[in-house]
The first five atom37 places (N, CA, C, CB, O) and aatype in JSON, in Angstrom:
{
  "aatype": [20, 20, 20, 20, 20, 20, 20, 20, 20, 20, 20, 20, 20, 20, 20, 20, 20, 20, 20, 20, 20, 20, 20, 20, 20, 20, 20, 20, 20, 20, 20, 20, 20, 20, 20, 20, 20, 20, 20, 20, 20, 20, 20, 20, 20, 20, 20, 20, 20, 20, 20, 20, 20, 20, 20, 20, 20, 20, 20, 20, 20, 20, 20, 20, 20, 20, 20, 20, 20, 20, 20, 20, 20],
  "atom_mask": [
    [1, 1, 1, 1, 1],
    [1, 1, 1, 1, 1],
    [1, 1, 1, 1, 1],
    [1, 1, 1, 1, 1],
    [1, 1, 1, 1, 1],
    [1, 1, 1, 1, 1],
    [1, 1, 1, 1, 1],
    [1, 1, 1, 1, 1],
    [1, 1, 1, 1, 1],
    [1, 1, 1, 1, 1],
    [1, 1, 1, 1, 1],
    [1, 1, 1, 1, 1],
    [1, 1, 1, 1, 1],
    [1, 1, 1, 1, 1],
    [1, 1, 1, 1, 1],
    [1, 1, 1, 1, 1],
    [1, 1, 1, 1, 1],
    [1, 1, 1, 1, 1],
    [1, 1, 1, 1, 1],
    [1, 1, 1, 1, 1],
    [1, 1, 1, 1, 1],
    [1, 1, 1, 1, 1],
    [1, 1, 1, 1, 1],
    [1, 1, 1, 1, 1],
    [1, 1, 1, 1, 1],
    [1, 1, 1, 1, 1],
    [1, 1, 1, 1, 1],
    [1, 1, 1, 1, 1],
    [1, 1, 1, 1, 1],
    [1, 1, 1, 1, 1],
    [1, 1, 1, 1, 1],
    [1, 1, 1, 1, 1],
    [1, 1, 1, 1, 1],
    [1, 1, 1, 1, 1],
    [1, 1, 1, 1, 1],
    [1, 1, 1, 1, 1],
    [1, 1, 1, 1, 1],
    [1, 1, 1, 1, 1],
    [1, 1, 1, 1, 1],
    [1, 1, 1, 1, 1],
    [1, 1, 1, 1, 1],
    [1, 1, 1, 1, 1],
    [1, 1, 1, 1, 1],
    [1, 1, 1, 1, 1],
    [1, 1, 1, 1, 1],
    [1, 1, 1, 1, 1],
    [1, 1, 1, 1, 1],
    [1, 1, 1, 1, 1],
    [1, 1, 1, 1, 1],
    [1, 1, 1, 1, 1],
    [1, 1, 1, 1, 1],
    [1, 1, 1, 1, 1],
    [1, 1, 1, 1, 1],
    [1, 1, 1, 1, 1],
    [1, 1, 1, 1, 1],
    [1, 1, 1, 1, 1],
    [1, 1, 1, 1, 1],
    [1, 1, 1, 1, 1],
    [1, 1, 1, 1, 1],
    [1, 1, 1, 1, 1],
    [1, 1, 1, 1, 1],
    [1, 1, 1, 1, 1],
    [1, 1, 1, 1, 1],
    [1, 1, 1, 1, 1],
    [1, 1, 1, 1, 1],
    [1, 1, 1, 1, 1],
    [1, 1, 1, 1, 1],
    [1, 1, 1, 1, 1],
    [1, 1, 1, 1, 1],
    [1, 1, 1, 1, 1],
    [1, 1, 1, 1, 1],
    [1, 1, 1, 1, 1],
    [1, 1, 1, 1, 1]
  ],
  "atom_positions": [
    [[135.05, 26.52, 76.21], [133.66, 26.1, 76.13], [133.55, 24.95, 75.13], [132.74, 27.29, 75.72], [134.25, 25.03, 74.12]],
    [[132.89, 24.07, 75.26], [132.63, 22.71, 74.58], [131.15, 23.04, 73.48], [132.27, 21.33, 76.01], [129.96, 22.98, 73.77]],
    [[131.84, 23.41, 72.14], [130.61, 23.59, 71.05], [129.98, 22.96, 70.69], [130.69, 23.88, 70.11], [128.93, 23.3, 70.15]],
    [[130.47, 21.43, 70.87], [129.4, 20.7, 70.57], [128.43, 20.69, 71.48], [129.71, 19.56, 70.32], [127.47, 21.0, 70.78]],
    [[127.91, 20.5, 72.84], [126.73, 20.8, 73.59], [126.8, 22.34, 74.45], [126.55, 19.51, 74.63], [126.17, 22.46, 75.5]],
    [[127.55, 23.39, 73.96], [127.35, 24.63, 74.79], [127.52, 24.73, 76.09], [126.25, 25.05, 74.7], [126.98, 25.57, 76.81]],
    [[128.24, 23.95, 76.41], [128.79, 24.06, 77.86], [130.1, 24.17, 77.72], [128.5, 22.91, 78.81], [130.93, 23.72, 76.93]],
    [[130.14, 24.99, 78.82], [132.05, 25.05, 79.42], [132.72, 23.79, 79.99], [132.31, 26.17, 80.87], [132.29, 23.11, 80.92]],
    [[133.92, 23.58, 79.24], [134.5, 22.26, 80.33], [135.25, 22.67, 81.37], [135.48, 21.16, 79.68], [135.78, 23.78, 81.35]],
    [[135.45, 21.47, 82.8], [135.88, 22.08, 83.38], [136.92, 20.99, 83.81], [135.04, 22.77, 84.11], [136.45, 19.93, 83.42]],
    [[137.8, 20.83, 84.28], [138.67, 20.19, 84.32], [139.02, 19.89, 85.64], [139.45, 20.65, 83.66], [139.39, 20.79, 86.39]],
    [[138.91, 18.02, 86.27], [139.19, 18.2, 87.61], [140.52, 16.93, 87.3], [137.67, 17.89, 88.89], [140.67, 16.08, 86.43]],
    [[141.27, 17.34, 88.44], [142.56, 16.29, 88.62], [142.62, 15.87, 90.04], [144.08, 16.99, 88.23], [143.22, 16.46, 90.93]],
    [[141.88, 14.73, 90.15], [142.47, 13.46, 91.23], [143.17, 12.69, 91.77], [142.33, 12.9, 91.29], [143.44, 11.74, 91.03]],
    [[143.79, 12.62, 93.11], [144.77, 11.62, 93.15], [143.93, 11.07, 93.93], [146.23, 11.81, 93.57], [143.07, 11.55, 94.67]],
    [[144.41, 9.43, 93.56], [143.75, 8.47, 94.54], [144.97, 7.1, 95.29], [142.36, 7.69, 93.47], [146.09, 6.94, 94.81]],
    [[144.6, 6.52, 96.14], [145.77, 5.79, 96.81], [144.78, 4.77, 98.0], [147.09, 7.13, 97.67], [144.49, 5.23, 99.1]],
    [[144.35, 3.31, 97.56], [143.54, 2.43, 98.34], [142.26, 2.89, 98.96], [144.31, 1.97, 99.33], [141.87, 2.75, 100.12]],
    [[141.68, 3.49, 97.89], [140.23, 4.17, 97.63], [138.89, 3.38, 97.09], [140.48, 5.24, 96.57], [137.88, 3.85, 96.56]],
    [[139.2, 2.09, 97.41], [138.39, 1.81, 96.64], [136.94, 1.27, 97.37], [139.08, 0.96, 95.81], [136.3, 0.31, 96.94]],
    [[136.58, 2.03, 98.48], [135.35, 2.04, 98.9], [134.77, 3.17, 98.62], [135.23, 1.78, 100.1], [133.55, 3.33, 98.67]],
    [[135.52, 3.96, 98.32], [134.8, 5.33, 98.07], [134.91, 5.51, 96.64], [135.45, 6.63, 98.86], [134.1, 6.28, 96.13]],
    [[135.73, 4.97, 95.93], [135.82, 5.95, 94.11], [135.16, 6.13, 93.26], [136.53, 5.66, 93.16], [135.33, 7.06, 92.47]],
    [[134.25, 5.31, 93.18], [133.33, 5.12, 92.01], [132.49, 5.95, 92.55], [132.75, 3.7, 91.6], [131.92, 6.5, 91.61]],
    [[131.92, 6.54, 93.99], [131.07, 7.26, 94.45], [131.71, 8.46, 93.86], [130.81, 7.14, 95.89], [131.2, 9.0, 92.88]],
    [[132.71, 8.88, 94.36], [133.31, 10.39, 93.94], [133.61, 10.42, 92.65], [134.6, 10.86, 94.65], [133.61, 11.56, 92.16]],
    [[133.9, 9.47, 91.87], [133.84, 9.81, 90.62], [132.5, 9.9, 89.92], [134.59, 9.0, 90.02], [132.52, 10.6, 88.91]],
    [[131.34, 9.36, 90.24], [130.27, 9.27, 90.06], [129.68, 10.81, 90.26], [129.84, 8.2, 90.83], [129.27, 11.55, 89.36]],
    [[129.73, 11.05, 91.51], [130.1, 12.47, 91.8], [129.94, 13.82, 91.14], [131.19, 12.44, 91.91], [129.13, 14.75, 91.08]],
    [[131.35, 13.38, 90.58], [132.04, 14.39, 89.63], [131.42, 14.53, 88.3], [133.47, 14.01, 89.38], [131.03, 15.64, 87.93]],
    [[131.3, 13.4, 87.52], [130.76, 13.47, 86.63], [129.41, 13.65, 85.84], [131.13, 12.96, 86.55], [129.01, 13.67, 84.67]],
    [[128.71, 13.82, 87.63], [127.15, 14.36, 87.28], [126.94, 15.33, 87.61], [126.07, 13.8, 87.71], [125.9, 15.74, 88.13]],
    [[127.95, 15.92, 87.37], [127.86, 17.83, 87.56], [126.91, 18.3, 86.21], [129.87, 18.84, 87.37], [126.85, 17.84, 85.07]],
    [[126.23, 19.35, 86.84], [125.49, 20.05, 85.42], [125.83, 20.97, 84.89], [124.34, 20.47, 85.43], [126.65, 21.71, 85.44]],
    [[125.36, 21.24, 83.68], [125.87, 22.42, 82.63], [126.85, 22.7, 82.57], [125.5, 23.53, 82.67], [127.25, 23.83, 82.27]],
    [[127.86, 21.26, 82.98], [129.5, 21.55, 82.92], [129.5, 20.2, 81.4], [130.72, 20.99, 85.0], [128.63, 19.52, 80.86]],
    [[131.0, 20.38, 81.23], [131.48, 19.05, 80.75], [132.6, 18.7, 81.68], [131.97, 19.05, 79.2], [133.51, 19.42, 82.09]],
    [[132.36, 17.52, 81.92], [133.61, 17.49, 82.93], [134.68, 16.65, 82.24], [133.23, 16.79, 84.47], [134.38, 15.79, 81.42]],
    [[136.05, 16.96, 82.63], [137.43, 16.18, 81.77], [138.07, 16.15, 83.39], [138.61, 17.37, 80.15], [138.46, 17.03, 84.15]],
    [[137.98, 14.78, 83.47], [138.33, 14.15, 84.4], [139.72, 13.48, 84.68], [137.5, 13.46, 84.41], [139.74, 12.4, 84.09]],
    [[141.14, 13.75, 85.49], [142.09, 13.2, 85.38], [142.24, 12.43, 86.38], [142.91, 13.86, 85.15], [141.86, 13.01, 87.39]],
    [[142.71, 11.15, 86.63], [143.31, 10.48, 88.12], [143.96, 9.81, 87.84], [142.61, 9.8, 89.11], [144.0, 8.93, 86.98]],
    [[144.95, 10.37, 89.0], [146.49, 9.69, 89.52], [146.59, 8.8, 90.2], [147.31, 10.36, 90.2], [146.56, 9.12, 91.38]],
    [[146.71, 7.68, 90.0], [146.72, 6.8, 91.17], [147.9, 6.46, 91.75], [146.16, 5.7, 90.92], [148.68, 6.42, 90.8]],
    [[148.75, 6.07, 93.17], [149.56, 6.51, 93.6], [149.84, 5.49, 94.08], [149.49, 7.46, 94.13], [149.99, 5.51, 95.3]],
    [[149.99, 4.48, 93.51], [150.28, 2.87, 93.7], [149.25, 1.69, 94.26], [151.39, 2.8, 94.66], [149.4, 0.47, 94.21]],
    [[148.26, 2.39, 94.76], [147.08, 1.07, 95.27], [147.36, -0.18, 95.31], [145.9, 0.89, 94.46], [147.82, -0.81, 94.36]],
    [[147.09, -0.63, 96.47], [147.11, -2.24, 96.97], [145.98, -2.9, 96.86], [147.42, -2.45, 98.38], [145.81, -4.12, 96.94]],
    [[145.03, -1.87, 96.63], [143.53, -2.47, 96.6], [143.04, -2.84, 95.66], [142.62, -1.8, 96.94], [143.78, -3.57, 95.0]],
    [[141.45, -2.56, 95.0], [141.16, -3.07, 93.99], [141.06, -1.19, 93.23], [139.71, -4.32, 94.18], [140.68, -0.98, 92.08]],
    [[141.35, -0.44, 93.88], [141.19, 1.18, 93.01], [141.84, 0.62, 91.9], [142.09, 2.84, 93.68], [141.02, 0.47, 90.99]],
    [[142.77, 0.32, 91.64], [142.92, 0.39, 90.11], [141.88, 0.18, 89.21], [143.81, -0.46, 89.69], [141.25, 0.99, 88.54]],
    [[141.74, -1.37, 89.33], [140.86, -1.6, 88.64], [139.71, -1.15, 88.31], [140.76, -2.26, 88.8], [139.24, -1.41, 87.21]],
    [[139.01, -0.33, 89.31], [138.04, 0.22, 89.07], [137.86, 1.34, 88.12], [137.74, 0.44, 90.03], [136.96, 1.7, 87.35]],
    [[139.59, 1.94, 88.6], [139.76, 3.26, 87.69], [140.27, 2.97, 86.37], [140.74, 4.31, 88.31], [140.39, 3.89, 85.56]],
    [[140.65, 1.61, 86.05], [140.9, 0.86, 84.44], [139.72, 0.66, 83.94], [141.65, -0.65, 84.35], [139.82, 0.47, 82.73]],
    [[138.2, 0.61, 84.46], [137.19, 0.6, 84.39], [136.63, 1.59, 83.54], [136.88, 0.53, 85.39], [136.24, 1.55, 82.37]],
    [[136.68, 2.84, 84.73], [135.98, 4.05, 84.28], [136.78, 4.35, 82.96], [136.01, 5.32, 85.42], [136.16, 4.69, 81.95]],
    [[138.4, 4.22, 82.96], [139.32, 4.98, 81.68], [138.64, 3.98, 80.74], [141.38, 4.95, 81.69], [138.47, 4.5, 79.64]],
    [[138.26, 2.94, 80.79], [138.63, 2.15, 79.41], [137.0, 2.34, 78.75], [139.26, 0.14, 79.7], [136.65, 1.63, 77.81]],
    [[136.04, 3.38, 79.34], [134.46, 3.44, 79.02], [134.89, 5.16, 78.56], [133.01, 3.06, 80.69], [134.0, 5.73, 77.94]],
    [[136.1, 5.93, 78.81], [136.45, 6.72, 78.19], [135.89, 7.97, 79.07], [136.1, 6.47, 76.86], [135.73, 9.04, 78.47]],
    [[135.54, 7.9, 80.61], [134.65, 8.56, 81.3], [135.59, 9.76, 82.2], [133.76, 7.44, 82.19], [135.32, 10.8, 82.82]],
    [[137.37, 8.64, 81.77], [138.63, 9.89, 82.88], [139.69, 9.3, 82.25], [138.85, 9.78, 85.05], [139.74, 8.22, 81.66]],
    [[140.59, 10.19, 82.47], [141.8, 9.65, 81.86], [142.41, 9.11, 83.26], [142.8, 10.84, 80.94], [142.24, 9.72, 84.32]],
    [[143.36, 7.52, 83.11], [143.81, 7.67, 84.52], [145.65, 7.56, 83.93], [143.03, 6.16, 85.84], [146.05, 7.07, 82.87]],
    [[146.48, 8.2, 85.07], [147.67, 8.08, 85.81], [147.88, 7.13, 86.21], [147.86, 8.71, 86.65], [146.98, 6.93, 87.03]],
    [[149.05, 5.63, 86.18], [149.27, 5.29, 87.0], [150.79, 5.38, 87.39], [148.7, 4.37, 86.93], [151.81, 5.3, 86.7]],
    [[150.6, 5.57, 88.65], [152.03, 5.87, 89.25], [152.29, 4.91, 90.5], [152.14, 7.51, 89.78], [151.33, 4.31, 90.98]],
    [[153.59, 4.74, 91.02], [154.16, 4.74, 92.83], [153.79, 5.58, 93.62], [155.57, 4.95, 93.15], [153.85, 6.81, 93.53]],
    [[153.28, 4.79, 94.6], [153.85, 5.57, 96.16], [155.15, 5.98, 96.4], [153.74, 4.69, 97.37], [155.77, 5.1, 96.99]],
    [[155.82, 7.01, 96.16], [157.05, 7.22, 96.42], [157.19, 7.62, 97.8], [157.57, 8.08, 95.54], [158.32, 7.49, 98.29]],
    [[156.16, 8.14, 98.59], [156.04, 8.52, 100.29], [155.67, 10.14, 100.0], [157.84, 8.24, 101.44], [155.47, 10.91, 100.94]]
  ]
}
């Protein structure tokens, strides 16, 4: 449980891979869950697109931690 505002955290882990019409929606998503705290992880799994960046975005405002990794198949 998170004492500073009395909520429970809850912990979600994402992988993502040339997502980037959808991510900011689902992360958006996620993070307006209520009476949670949410601790947000994503993996990204080599992207060709612009997902990274988006998700260098959200990490660097401190909103998810991100992963970056390969497509290994």
């Amino acid at each position: 449980m998170d004492k500073e505002r009395g909520k429970p955290t809850v912990s979600v882990a994402m992988s993502s891979y040339n997502g980037e019409q959808y991510i900011a929606d689902q992360i958006e998503s996620i993070l307006s869950q209520k009476d949670v705290v949410v601790d947000l992880v994503v993996r990204d799994d080599g992207s060709k697109d612009h997902t990274r960046d988006i998700l260098r975005k959200y990490a660097a405002d401190k909103k998810l931690t991100l992963i970056e990794g390969e497509n290994v198949g």
